[in-house]
C-alpha positions as CSV (number, residue, x, y, z in Angstrom):
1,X,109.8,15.0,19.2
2,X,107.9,15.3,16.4
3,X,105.6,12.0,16.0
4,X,105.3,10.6,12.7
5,X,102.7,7.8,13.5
6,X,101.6,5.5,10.4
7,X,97.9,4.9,10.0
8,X,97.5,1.3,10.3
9,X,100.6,1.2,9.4
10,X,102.5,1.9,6.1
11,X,99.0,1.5,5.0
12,X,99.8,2.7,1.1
13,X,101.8,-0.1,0.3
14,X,101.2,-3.1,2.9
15,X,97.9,-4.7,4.0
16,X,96.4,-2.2,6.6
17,X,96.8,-3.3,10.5
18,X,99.2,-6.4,9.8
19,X,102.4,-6.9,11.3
20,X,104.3,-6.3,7.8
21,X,102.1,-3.0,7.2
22,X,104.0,-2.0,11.0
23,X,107.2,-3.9,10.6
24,X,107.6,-1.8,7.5
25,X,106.6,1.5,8.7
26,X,109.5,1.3,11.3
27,X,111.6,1.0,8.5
28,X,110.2,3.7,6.4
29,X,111.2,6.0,9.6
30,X,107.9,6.8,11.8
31,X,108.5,6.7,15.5
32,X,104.4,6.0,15.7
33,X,102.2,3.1,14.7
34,X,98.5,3.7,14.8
35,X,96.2,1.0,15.3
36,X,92.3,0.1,15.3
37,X,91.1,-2.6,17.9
38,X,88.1,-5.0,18.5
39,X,86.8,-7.8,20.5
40,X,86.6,-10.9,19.2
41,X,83.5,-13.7,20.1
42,X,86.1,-15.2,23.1
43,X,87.2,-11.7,24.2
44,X,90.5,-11.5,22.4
45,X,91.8,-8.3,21.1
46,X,92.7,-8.0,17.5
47,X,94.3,-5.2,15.2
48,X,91.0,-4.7,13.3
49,X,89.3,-1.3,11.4
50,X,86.2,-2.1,9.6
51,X,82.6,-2.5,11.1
52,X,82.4,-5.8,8.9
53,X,84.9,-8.1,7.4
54,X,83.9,-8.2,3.6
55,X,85.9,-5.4,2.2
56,X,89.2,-7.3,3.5
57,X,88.4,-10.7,3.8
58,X,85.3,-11.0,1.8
59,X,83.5,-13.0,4.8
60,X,80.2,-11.9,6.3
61,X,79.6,-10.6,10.0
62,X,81.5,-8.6,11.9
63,X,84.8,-9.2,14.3
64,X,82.5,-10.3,17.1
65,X,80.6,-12.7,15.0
66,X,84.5,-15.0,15.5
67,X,86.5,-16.8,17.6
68,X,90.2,-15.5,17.8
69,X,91.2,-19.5,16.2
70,X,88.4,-18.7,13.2
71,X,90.2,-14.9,12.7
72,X,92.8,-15.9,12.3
73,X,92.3,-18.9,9.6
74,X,91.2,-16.6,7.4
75,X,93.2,-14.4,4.9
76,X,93.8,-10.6,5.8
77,X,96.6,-9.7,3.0
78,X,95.5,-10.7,-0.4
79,X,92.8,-8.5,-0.6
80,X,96.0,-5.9,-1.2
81,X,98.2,-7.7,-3.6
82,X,98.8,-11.8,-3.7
83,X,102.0,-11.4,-2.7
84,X,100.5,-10.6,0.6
85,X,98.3,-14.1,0.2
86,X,98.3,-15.8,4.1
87,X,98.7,-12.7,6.2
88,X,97.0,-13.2,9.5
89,X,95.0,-10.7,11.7
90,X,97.4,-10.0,14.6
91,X,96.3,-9.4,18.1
92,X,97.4,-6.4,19.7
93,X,99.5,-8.2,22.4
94,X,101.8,-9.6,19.1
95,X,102.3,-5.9,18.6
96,X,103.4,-4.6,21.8
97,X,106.1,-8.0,21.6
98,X,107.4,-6.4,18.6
99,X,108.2,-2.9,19.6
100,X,109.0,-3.9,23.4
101,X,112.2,-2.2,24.4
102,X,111.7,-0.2,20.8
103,X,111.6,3.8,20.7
104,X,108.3,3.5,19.1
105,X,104.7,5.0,20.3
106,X,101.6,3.4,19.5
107,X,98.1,5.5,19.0
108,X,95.3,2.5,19.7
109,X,92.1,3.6,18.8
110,X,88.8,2.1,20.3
111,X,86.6,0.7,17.7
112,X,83.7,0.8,19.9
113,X,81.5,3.6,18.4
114,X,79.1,0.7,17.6
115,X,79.7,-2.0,20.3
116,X,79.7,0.1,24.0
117,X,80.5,-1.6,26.9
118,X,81.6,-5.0,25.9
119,X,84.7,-4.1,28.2
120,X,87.5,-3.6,25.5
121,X,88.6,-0.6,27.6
122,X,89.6,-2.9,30.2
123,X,91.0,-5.5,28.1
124,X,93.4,-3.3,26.1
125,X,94.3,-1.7,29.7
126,X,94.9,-5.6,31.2
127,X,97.5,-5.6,28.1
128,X,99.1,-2.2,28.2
129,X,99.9,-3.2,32.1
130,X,100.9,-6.4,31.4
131,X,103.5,-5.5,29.0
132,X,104.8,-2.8,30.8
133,X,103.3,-0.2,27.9
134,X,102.1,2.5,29.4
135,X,104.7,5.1,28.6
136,X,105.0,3.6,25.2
137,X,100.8,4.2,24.0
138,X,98.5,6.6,23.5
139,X,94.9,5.4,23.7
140,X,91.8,7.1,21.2
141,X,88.6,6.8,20.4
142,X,85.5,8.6,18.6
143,X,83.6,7.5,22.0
144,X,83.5,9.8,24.7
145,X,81.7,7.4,26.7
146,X,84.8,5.3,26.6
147,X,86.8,7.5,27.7
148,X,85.6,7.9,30.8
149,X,85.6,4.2,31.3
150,X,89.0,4.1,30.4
151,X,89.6,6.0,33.7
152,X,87.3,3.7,36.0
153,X,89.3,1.0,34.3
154,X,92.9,2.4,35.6
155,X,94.4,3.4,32.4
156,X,97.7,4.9,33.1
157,X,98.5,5.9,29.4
158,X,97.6,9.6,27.9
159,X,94.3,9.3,26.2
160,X,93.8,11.4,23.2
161,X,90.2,13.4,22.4
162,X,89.2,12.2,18.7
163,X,86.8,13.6,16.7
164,X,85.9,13.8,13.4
165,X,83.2,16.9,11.5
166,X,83.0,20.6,12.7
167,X,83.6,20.9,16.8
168,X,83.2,24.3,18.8
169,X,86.2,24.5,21.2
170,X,87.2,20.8,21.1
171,X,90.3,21.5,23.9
172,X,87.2,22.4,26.6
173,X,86.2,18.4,25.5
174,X,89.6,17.0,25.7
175,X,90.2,18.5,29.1
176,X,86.7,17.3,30.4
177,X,88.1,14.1,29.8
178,X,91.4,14.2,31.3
179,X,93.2,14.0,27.6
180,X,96.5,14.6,26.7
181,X,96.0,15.2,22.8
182,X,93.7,16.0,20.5
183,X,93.5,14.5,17.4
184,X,91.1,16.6,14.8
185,X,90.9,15.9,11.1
186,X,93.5,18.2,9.3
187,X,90.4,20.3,7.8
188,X,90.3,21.8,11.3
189,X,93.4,22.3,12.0
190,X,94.4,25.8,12.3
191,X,97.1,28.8,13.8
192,X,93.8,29.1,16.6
193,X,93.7,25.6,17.6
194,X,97.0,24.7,18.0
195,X,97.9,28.1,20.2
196,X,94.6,27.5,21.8
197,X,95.3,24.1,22.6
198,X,98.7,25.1,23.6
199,X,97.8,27.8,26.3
200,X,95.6,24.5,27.5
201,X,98.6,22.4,27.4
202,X,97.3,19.5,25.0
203,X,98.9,18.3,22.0
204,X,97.9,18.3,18.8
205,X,98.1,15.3,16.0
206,X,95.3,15.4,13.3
207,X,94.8,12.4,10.8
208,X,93.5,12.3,6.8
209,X,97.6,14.2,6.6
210,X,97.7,11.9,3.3
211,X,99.2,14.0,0.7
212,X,103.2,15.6,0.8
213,X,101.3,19.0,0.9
214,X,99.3,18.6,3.5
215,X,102.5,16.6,5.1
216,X,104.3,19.9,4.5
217,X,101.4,22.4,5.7
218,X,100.9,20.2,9.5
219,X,104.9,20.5,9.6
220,X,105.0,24.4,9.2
221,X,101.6,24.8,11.2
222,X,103.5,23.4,14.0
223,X,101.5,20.5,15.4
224,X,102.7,17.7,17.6
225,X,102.9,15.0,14.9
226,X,100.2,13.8,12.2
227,X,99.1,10.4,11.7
228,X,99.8,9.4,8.1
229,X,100.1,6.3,5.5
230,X,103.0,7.5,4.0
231,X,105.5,7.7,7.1
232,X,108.5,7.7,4.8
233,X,107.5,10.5,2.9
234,X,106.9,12.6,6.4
235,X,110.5,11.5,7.8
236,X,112.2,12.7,4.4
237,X,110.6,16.3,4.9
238,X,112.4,16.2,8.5
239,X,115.4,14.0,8.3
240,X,116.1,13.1,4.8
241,X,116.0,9.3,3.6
242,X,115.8,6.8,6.3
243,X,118.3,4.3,7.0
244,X,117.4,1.2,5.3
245,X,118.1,-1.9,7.6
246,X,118.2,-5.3,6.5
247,X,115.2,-6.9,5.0
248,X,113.6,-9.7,6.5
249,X,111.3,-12.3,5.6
250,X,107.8,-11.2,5.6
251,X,105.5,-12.0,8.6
């Protein structure tokens, strides 16, 4: 199965990590939601990118700074259009009710590059367990470190080696950490890597695959999936249009 995950969801047309921007790119056709997650100030885990808030809800401080109750008073769609005025921040246990019982995968990356060992490895395992997910994610992060602690913390999902920049022989990484995947950015993608990394038995699915050319060039290349904002232009390369289902009120 080729995975067609969207990046934060379909990020190009919805507000990025909402449950419309993922309610919608089920729709467009991907078979994949990738998502970004934090710790709030009360321990709660949120569907968050950004260091700060200010470039999507033009408040100071960072996720940390906030209760969960304070999060999620403030606006996270408008900054996108004001038709998305009153979108919430979801929490990443609101996302794993929507697609339970869905064919759906979801990539959850770590944002912990800055903020290590303020145990959101074993929060975001706590939920995956508790909602029967394992089989259904794929766990990510720029931080080795927290990869290892994903282990010590019992994760039963495949973890996926992330990396961004130039990286001699990423797949000896990957299998240092027990990964499944890699997931390079498509500048590095080549013919080598991907029969490299498939003599080593990991998967490949690089990110940035923004444009329908570089959609196209991933496809032929032959990796595992890509992680894209513009799921429904991937599934038309491989399926045709996707079948539009009734539209519902947005979230």
């Amino acid at each position: 199965m080729f995975l067609i995950y969207a990046h934060r969801g379909s990020s190009i047309r919805y507000p990025e990590n909402t449950l419309p921007a993922f309610v919608h790119a089920i729709r467009d056709g991907a078979n994949g939601i990738e998502l970004d997650v934090q710790l709030t100030r009360d321990e709660q885990v949120v569907v968050f990118h950004d260091w700060t808030l200010q470039r999507i809800t033009g408040r100071k401080g960072k996720i940390s700074d906030y209760t969960l109750k304070q999060l999620q008073a403030m606006d996270f769609g408008i900054w996108k259009h004001t038709s998305f005025a009153g979108v919430r921040i979801p929490t990443l246990e609101q996302v794993f009710k929507r697609v339970t019982n869905k064919n759906i995968m979801i990539n959850i990356e770590l944002k912990n590059f800055f903020a290590m060992r303020n145990g959101l490895e074993r929060k975001v395992v706590e939920l995956i367990r508790l909602h029967n997910m394992e089989k259904q994610v794929i766990i990510s992060t720029f931080n080795p470190f927290s990869l290892g602690l994903l282990r010590k913390n019992g994760c039963a999902s495949d973890i996926a080696f992330l990396y961004f920049g130039r990286l001699k022989e990423p797949w000896k990484y990957a299998k240092e950490y027990a990964c499944a995947y890699i997931h390079p950015p498509i500048q590095e993608v080549t013919g080598e890597l991907l029969s490299t990394c498939n003599e080593q038995e990991l998967k490949v699915v690089p990110y940035q695959v923004d444009t329908l050319a570089e959609i196209k060039k991933m496809m032929d290349l032959g990796t595992d999936g890509i992680i894209t904002p513009r799921p429904a232009l991937a599934y038309r390369l491989l399926h045709g249009a996707p079948e539009r289902k009734k539209k519902r009120r947005r979230q």
